[in-house]
N, C-alpha and C positions, 0 to 999 in steps of 0.2 A: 790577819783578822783586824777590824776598825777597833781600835780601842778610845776613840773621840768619842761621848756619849751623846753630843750633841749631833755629832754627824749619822751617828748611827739612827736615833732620833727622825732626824731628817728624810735617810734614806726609806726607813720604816713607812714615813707619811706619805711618800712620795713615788718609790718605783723599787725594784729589783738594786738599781746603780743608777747611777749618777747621770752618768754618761747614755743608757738606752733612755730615762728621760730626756736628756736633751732630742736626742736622735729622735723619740715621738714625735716631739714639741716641733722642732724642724720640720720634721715631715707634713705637719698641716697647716694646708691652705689658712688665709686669714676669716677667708666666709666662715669655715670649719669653725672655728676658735669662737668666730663670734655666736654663732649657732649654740654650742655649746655653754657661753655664759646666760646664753637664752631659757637653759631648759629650768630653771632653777631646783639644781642639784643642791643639796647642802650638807656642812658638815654632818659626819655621825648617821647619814641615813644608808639603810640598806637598798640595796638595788640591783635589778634582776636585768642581764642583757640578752635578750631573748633574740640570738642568732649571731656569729660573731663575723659582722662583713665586713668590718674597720675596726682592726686590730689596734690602727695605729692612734685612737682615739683614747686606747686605756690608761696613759700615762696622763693624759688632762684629767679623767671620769676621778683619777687617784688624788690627785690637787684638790679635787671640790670635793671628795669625802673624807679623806683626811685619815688620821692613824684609827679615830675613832669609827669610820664605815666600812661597807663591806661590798664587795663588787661579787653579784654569782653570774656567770656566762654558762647559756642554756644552749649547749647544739647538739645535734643527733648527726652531724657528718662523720665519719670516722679519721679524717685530720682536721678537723675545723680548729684543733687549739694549737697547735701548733708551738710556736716558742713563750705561749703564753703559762706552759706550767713553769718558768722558770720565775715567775713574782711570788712576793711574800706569799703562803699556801694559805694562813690568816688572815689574809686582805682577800685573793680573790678563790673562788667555789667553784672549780667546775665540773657540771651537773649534764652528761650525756644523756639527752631525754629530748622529748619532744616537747613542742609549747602548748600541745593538746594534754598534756600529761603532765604538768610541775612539780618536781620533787619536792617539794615545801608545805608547810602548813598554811593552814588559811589566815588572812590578814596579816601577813608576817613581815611585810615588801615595803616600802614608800615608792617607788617608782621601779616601773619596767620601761624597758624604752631598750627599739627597735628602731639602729640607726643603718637604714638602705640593706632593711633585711625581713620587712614584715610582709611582704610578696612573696617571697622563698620561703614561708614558713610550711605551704602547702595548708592547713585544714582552718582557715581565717575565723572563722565563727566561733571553735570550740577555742582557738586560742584567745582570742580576744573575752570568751567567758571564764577561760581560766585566769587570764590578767586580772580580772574583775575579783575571783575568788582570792588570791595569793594577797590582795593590795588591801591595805589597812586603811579605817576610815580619816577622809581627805588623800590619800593614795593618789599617782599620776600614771598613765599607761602614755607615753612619748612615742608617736611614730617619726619618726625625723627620716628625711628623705632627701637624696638626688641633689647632697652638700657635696663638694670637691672631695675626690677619693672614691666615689659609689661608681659602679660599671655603668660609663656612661649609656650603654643600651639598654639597660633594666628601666625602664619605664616606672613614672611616677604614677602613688595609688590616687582614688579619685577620691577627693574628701567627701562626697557627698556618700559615695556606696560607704567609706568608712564610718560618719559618722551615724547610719544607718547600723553598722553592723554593732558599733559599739553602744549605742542606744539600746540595743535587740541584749546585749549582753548584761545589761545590768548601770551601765555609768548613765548621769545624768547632767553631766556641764560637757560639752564639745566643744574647744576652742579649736581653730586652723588657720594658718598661716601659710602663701603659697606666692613665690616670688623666682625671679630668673635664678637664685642660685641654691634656692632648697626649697624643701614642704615640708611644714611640722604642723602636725596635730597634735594638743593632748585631750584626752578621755579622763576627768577626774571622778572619784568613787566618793561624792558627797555626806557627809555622816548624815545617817536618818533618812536618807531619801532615796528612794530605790523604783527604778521607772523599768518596767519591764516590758517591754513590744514585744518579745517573742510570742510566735501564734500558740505556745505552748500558756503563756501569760494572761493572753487574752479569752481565750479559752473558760 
């Protein structure tokens, strides 16, 4: 048993051990790394990983939210979690469900973010409306794509049908980013401002 308080402390903020930390960290590319100081994650916020295709990203997602966040991972694969039940059970949630269906209350989220897994989600429309629902005003829905780590034949999504889909959802700032070693979109959920395309909307 750690009887350091500070270590323990530590270990709390940060991973499961010491040591599978490192072994994350190791494991990703530098593009990875920088990507990820891109999404701006921040301390204390809660955040939803809707689909888990890069395990080995949790140990950094843990660094930038800190003792005070909370990480839930959304998958309906029947091994999709794999050695991830073995971190603190109060740091990370996981939530066997589909992204058409989020076990969560509404506005409850700061960011959802789908890193080289929002292709796989299978029903894109309804998940990206329920992004929209779970995510609290100023909220970030991250698609982050096709970084070092992601199956190289899974094909990058096209920002343009995205930010159509996410427009049709309810968000109303689209920003995208798309360059040789990744794609990132975010879809923010602006307080007070609600833009609805859907022909259900329009109507």
């Amino acid at each position: 048993m750690l009887r350091d308080p500070y270590r323990q402390l530590f270990l709390a903020a940060n991973s499961i051990s010491y040591g599978q930390n490192l072994a994350g960290l190791a494991g990703l590319a530098s593009p990875a790394q920088k990507l990820i100081e891109r999404l701006g994650l921040g301390f204390g916020q809660r955040v939803l990983m809707a689909g888990l295709a890069a395990p080995g990203i949790l140990p950094n997602l843990r660094l930038k939210l800190g003792l005070a966040g909370q990480l839930l991972i959304l998958d309906d694969r029947p091994d999709a979690f794999g050695d991830v039940s073995r971190y603190d059970a109060d740091w990370v949630v996981l939530l066997k469900a589909k992204s058409s269906a989020i076990p969560v209350p509404d506005s409850s989220l700061d960011v959802v973010l789908c890193w080289s897994s929002f292709l796989s989600l299978g029903d894109m429309a309804p998940s990206a409306e329920e992004f929209f629902r779970v995510l609290g005003p100023g909220g970030k829905a991250i698609i982050a794509h096709g970084a070092p780590g992601a199956p190289a034949e899974e094909p990058r999504p096209c920002p343009f049908r995205l930010e159509r889909l996410f427009l049709e959802a309810g968000f109303s700032r689209i920003d995208f980013e798309e360059n040789r070693e990744a794609f990132l979109l975010e879809a923010s959920k602006v307080p007070g401002f609600y833009l609805n395309l859907s022909p259900a909307g329009r109507a």
